[in-house]
Each structure stands twice: as structure tokens, then as C-alpha cells.
C-alpha positions as CSV (number, residue, x, y, z in Angstrom):
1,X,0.0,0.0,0.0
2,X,1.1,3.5,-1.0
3,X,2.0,6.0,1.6
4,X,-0.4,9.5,2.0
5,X,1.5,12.5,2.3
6,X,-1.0,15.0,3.7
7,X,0.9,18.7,3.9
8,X,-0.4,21.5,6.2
9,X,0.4,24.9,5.5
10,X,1.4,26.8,8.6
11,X,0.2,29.9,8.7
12,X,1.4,31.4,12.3
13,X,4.2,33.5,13.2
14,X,6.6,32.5,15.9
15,X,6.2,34.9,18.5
16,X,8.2,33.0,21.6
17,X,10.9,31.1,21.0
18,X,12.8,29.6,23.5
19,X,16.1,27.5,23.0
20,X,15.6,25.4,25.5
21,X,13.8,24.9,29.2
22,X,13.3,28.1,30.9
23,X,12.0,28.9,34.2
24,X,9.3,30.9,34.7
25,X,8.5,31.6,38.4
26,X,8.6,35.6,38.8
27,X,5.6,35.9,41.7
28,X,5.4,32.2,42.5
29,X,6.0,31.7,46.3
30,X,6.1,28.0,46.1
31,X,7.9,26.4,43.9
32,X,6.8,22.5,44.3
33,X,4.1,22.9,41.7
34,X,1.9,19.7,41.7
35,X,-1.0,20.8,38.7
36,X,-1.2,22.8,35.8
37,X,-4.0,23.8,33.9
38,X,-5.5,25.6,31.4
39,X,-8.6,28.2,30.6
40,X,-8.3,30.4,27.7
41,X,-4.9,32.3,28.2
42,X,-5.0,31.9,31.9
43,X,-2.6,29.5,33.2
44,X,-3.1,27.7,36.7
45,X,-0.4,26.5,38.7
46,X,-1.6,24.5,42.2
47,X,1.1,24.2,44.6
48,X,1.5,22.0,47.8
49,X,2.0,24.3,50.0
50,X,0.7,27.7,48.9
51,X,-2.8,27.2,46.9
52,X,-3.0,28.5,43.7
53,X,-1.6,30.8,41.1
54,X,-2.1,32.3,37.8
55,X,-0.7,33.8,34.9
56,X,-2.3,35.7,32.2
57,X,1.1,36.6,30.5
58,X,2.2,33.3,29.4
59,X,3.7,32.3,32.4
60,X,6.0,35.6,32.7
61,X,4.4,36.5,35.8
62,X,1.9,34.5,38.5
63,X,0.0,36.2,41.1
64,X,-2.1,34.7,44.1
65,X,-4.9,33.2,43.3
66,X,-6.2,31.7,46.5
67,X,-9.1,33.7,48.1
68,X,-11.5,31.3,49.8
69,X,-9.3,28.6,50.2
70,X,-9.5,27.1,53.6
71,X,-6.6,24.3,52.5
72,X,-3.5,25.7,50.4
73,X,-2.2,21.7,49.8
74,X,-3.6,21.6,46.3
75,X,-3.8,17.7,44.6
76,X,-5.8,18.2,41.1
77,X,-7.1,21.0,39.0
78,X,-10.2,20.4,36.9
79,X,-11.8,22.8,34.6
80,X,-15.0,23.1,32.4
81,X,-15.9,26.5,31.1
82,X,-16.1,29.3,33.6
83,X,-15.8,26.9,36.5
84,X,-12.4,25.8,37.6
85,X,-12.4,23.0,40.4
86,X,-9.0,22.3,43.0
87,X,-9.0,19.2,44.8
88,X,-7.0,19.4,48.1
89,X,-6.3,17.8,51.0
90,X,-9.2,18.5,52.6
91,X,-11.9,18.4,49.8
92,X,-12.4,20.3,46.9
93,X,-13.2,24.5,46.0
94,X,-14.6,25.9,43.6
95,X,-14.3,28.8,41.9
96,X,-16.4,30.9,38.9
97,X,-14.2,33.5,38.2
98,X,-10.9,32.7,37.2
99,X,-9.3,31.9,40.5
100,X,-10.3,35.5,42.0
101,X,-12.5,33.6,44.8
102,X,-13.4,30.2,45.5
103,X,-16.3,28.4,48.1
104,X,-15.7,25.0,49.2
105,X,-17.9,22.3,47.8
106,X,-18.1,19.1,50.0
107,X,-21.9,17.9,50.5
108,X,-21.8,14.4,50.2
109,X,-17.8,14.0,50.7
110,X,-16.3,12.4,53.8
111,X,-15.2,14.4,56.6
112,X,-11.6,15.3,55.6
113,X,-11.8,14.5,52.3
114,X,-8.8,14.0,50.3
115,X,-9.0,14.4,47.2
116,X,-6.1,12.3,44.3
117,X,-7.9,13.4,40.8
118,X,-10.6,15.1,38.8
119,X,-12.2,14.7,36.0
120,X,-14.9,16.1,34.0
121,X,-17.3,14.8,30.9
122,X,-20.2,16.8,30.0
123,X,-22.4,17.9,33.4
124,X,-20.4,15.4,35.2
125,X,-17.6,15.9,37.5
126,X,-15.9,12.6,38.9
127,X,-13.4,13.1,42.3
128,X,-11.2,10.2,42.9
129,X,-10.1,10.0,47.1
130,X,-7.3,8.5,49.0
131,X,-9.7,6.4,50.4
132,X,-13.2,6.7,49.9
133,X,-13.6,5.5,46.3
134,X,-14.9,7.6,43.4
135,X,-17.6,10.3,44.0
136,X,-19.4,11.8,41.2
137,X,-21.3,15.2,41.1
138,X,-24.1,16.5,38.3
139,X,-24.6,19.5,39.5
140,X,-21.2,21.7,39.2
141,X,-20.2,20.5,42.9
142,X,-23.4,21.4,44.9
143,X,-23.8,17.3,45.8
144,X,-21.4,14.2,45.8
145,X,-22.3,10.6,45.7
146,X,-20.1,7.5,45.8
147,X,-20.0,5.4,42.6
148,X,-17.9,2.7,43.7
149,X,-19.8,-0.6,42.6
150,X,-17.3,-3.5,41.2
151,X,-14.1,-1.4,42.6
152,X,-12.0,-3.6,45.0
153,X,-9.6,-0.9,46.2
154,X,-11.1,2.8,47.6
155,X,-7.8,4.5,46.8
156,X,-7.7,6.2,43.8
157,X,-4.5,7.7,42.4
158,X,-5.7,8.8,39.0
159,X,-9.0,9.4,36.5
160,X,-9.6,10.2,33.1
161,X,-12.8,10.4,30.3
162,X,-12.9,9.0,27.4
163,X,-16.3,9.8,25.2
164,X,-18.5,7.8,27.8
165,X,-16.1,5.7,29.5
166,X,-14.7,6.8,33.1
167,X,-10.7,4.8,33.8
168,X,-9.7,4.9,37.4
169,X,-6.5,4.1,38.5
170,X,-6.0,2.9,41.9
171,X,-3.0,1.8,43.9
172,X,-2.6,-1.8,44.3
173,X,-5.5,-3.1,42.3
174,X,-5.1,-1.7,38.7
175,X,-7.2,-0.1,36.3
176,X,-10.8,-0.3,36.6
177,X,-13.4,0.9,33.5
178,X,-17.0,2.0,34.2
179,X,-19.2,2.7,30.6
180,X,-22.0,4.2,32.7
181,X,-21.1,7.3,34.1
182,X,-19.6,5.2,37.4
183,X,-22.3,3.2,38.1
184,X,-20.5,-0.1,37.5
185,X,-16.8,-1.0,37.3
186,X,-14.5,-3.9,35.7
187,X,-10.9,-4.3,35.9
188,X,-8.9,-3.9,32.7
189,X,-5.5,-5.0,33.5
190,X,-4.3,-6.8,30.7
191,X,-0.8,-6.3,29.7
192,X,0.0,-4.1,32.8
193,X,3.8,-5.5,34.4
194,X,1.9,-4.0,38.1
195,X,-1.2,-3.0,40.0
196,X,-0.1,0.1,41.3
197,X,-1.1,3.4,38.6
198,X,0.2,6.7,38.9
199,X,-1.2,8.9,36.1
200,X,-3.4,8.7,33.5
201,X,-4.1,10.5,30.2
202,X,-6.4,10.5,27.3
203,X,-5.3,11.5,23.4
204,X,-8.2,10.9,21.2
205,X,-9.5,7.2,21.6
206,X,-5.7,6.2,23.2
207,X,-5.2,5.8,27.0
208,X,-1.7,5.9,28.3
209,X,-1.3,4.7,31.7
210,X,2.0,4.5,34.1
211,X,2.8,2.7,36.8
212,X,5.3,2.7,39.5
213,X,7.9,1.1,37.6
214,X,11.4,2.4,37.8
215,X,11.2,2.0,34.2
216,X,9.1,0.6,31.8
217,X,6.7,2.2,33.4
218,X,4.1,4.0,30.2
219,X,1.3,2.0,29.0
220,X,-1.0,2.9,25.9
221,X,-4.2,1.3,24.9
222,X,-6.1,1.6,22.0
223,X,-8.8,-0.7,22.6
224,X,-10.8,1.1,26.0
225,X,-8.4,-0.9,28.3
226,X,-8.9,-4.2,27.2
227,X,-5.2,-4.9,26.4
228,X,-2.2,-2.2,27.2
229,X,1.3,-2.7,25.3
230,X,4.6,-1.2,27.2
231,X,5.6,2.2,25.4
232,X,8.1,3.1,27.9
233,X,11.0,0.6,28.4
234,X,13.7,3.1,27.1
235,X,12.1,6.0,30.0
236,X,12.5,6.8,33.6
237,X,9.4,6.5,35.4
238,X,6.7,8.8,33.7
239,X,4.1,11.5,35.7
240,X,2.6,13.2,33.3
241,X,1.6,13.7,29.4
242,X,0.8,16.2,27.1
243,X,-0.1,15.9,23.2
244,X,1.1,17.9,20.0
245,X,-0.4,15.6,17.9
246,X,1.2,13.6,16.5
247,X,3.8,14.4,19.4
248,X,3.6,12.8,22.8
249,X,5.4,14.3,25.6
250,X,5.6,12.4,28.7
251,X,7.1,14.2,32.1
252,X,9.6,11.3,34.2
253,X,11.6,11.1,37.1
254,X,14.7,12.9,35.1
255,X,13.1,15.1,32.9
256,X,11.1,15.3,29.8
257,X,10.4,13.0,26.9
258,X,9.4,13.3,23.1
259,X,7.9,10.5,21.4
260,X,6.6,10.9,17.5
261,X,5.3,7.6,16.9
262,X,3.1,6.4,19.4
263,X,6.2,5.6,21.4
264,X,8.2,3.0,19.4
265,X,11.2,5.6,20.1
266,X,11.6,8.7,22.6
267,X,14.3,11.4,22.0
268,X,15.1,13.5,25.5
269,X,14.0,16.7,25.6
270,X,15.6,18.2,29.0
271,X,17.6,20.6,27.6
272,X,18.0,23.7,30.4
273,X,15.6,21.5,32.9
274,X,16.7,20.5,36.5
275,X,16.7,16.7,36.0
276,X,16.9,16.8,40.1
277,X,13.2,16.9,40.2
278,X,9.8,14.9,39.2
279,X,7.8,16.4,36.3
280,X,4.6,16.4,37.7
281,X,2.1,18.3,35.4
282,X,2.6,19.1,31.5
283,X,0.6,21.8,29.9
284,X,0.3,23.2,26.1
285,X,-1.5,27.1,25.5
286,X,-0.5,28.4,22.2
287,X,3.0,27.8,20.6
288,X,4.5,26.9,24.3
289,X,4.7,23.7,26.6
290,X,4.8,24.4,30.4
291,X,6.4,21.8,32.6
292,X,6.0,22.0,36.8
293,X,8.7,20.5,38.6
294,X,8.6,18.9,42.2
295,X,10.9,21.1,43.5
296,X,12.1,24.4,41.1
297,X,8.7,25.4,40.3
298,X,7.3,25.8,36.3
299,X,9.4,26.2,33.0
300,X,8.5,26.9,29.8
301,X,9.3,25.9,25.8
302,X,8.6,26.7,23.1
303,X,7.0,23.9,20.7
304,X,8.6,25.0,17.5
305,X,12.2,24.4,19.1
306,X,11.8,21.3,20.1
307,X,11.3,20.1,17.1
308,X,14.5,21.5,16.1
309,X,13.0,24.4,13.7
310,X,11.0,27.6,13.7
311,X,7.8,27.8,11.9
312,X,7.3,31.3,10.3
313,X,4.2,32.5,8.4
314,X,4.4,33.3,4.8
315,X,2.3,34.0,2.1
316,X,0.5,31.2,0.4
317,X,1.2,32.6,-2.8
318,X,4.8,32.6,-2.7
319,X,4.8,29.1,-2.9
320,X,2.6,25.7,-3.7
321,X,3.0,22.1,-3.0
322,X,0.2,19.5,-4.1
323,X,-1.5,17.2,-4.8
324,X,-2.5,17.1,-1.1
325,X,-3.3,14.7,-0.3
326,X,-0.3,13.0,-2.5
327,X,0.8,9.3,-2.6
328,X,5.2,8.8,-2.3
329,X,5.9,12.0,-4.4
330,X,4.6,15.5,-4.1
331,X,4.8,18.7,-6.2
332,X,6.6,22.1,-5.0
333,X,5.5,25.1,-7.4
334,X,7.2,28.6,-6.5
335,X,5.6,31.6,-7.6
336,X,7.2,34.2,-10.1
337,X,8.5,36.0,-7.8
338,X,10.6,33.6,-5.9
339,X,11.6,31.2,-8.7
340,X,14.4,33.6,-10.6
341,X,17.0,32.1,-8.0
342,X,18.6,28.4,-6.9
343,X,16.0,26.7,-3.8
344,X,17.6,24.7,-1.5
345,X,14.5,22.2,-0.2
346,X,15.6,20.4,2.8
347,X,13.2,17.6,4.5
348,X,13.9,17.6,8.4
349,X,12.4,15.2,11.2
350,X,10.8,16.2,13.9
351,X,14.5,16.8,15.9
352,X,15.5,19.2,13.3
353,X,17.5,16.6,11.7
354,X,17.9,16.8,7.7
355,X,17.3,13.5,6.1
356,X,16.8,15.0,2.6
357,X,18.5,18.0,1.0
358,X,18.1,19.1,-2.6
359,X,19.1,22.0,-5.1
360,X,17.1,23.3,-8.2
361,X,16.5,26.3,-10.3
362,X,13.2,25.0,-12.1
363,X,9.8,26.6,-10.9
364,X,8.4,23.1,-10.1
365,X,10.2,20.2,-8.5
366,X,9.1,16.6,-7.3
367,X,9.4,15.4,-3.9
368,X,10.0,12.0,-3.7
369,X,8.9,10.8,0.3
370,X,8.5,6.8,-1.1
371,X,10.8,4.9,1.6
372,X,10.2,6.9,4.6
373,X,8.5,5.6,8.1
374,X,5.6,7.4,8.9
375,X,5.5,10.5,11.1
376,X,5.8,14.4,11.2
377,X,8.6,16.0,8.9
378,X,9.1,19.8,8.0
379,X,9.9,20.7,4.2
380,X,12.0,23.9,4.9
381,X,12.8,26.1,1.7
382,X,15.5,28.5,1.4
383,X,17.2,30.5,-1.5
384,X,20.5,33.1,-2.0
385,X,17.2,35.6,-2.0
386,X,14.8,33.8,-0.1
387,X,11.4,33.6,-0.7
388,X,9.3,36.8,-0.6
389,X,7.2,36.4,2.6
390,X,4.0,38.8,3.1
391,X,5.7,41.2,5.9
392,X,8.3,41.7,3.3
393,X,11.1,39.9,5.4
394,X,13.0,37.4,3.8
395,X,12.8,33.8,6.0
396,X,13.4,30.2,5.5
397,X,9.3,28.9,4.6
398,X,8.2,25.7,6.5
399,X,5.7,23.0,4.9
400,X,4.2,20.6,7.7
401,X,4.1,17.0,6.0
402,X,2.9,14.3,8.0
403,X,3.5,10.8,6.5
404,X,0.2,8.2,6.6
């Protein structure tokens, strides 16, 4: 079967680029940062010792946000629309208006409630406990009621959605799947090397699970749990996920890793980080990944660096390539107003790494991309000119291509 080359103009301007890992904690007063999340271009860092913060500058500067808190040991951030829930020690807050207040939400929790994970689907919010099972809540956090039918173990460590199924991850007994909004649950361990689940994560209709496993310790499934296959044997011990499709980054016991293919390899991507420290949360807003650390608070990326090259925006016009889709070879036109001079077209993976360089003069030239694995590569053209771009500067053009 022939490959499909599907190419994706970008159209975006890199605004923040970053060479590697930076830290970004101006205003933070606790720099063990357990949860990131985000709303908009708000940013919300919980801390374990000093509630919550947030940034509205792209993580340049964080301020306070913990009004209304009565516990300042924050476990899980959760948000849907305008309402942001933080689960703590001692149960969980709510709050409507971007951090400036929140108001404690408890009825139908234990008595010192505290709380591992959240998770929300629709009009549903699901609160996974240390001890007390899984509690679900309908009604934006006004009432809270145990769903723990078929679990064998009350302490939860981890939850995620996944269109109508609910995965819980508990701490000696496995992974458990409920597809009725908690009202029943069955074990789905198959493939797993322990019973004891740290995180979990959701990428489309893939789950990826890890375990406390010094390494091997990243599981995927593509099949709602029913089997999981070891993505992680090559990794320290994984924490957290975030997804640039068709990019995985997972967040480990010494840093931060980059997988393109659904983890078959993972290329180290640490550069400037503190590798003394436990990436615990991972978070993407705009052309930037955030990382929180256990100990040295939040750093920053930018996504266009890490894959080894800088995406700039360009006018359409100044250049074509097609048939897209295109099967093993694909066209590159230039317009009349770039194709006077030599083009250099270099093809570069995802690490910034040229695999294919060529020269030509013509105003069209073939692509051949028969013989190459699957994946994400960048077409970048360059010339002794350049091409004309619509700002009137004079930068390299880059041509997303992703390999099917």
C-alpha cells in the first residue's frame, strides 16, 4: 500500500521562541508545583504548600490566586468552562471567576476528604479520594455521591474520560473501566507489568497509563483498556503527558520526553531543565509547553524548538505544493516572484534533523517521500534571496508534512 502524504500549511508567526527549558517563576512563592491547567490564556499552577496561582502573560508572571481557600495543599485541578475546580487535602473549592475567589464544595464528601484526581465529561464531574472510592457530582459540585460498585480498592490515584467511559487508576488493584457514568466498574488489566497506577491520560480514543515502575513504566491502549502494550521501556518513570499531535510528551523522574510515533522511540527533551526533580504536570497554550517540577517550580518551551526548527508565516502565494493529499511524491511550485534564483529544499524530522537535501532552479520540483517511516517531517525552503514572505522579510518557509 502506498503511503499518504497529507501537507499543512502553517500559517502562524513564531512569537516566543525559547532555545531550551526556561524557568518561569517571577511571583510564585512555592515552587513545588503539583498541577497545571489551562482556561483560555489563563494558566493555573496548584502548589503543595501555597494554593494557587495564575498567569495571564504566558507564564511571565503569577499572582495569588487563592481567596477562599481554607486548605492551600492543592492535589488536582479540573476545569469546564467558567468553573475551575481544585481538589486538596481536605476536599475540593470551587471557583467561577478565574481563580479570584473560591467556596468550598463538600456535601456528600467524607469528613476530611482527600481528594487524588478530577475529572470532567459533559455535566459530570468525577473526584477520585485516597480512600473513599470515586464520587461523582451532576450538579457543578453542589452534591457528591459515591459510585464505587465493582471497585476492590477505595484508593484512587488517577481518572480520566474518554467519550462515555470513566478509567480509574487505583493503587494496588489496577485499572478499573466503568461505561455508565460510574455506576459499575471492571478491571482492565491486561498487559499491565503491576497493580499500582500513577497517572493517567487521554489522546483521542488512546489511553496511556503509568505505573510505579522504575522503568518501563508507560502504557497505551487503543482498545478502551482491554489490552495495554509497554511504550516506555527506554524512559524513567513517567508523571505526566501532554499531546502535540502527532507528538507525545511524557514528564519522568529525570526530565522530559518526546515521542513521534506512538512511542516506538523517545528522544530526550531536558535541555535547560533541572533533571533533580519529578515532572509532575505538563501543559500546552499556544505555541509553548509548560512543565512544573517537584521542586524548582514551572518552565517553559517553546514547541517550535523542540522540534528542532521555527515555523514562520508566509504567504501562500509565494509558494505551492500539491497534490494534497499526495501518494510517495509531491509537487513544489514557486511563484514568479521567488523562482528567478537556486531553492535549496531540505526535508527535516521532527528533531531538526535533515534526512533529505536538494538544489534546483526550475519553478516546479518533485518530492519523492517513497521509503520513509511514517510520522511528522518539515519541508523547509531556502534560496541566495529567499522567498518573498507577506511582511516583506526574507525567512526560510516551512511545509508541515505528515506521513500516513
Amino acid at each position: 500500500m502506498k503511503k499518504v502524504i497529507v501537507l499543512t500549511l502553517i500559517a502562524l508567526r513564531a512569537v516566543s521562541v525559547y532555545s531550551q527549558w526556561t524557568q518561569v517563576n517571577t511571583g510564585l512563592t512555592d515552587t513545588s508545583v503539583i498541577a497545571l491547567a489551562v482556561s483560555g490564556t489563563n494558566i493555573f499552577a496548584g502548589t503543595d504548600m501555597h494554593g494557587v496561582f495564575v498567569s495571564n502573560d504566558n507564564g511571565n508572571h503569577w499572582t495569588s490566586a487563592s481567596t477562599g481557600l481554607t486548605n492551600m495543599s492543592i492535589t488536582a485541578i479540573a476545569i469546564s468552562g467558567t468553573n475551575i475546580f481544585a481538589g486538596t487535602f481536605n476536599g475540593i473549592f470551587l471557583s467561577t471567576n478565574n481563580g479570584n475567589n473560591w467556596t468550598a464544595v463538600n456535601t456528600g464528601l467524607p469528613a476530611n476528604c482527600w481528594i487524588h484526581a478530577l475529572a470532567i465529561s459533559g455535566t459530570n464531574i468525577y473526584a477520585g479520594t485516597n480512600s473513599n472510592g470515586v464520587f461523582l457530582s451532576t450538579n457543578n459540585g453542589g452534591n457528591w455521591t459515591a459510585i464505587n460498585t465493582g471497585l476492590s480498592n477505595p484508593d484512587i490515584s488517577s481518572l480520566v474520560t474518554e467519550g462515555s467511559n470513566v478509567f480509574v487508576g487505583t493503587s494496588g488493584n489496577g485499572l478499573f473501566l466503568s461505561t455508565n457514568n460510574g455506576g459499575s466498574w471492571i478491571a482492565v488489566n491486561n498487559g499491565l507489568s503491576t497493580p499500582i497506577i500513577g497517572s493517567l491520560a487521554v489522546n483521542g480514543t488512546t489511553i496511556y497509563a503509568t505505573t510505579a515502575s522504575i522503568v518501563g513504566s508507560l502504557f497505551m491502549s487503543t482498545n478502551d483498556g482491554s489490552n495495554w502494550t509497554d511504550i516506555g521501556m527506554t524512559i524513567p518513570a513517567s508523571y505526566s503527558f501532554a499531546f502535540d499531535n502527532p507528538r507525545i510528551f511524557t514528564g519522568t523522574a529525570s526530565g522530559i520526553y518526546l515521542s513521534s510515533n506512538n512511542g516506538s522511540t523517545w528522544s530526550n527533551v531536558s535541555t535547560g531543565l533541572n533533571l533533580n526533580n519529578n515532572i509532575l504536570s505538563l501543559a500546552i497554550i499556544g505555541t509553548d509547553i509548560f512543565a512544573s517540577a517537584s521542586l524548582n517550580g514551572i518552565y517553559r518551551r517553546s514547541l517550535s524548538e523542540i522540534m528542532g526548527v521555527v515555523e514562520y508565516g508566509e504567504n501562500e502565494n509565494s509558494l505551492r505544493v500539491y497534490p494534497n493529499p499526495a501518494s510517495d511524491r509531491t509537487t513544489i511550485t514557486f511563484s514568479e516572484a521567488g523562482s528567478t534564483t537556486e531553492h535549496t529544499i531540505k526535508v527535516m524530522n521532527t528533531l531538526g534533523e535533515c534526512i533529505q537535501q536538494l538544489t534546483t532552479s526550475n519553478k516546479e520540483q518533485i518530492l519523492d517521500m517513497s521509503g520513509y517511516a511514517k510520522g511528522v517531517y518539515f519541508v523547509r525552503i531556502e534560496s541566495s534571496f529567499s522567498l518573498p514572505l507577506s511582511d516583506g522579510e526574507t525567512k526560510p518557509v516551512y511545509k508541515k508534512l505528515v506521513l500516513q
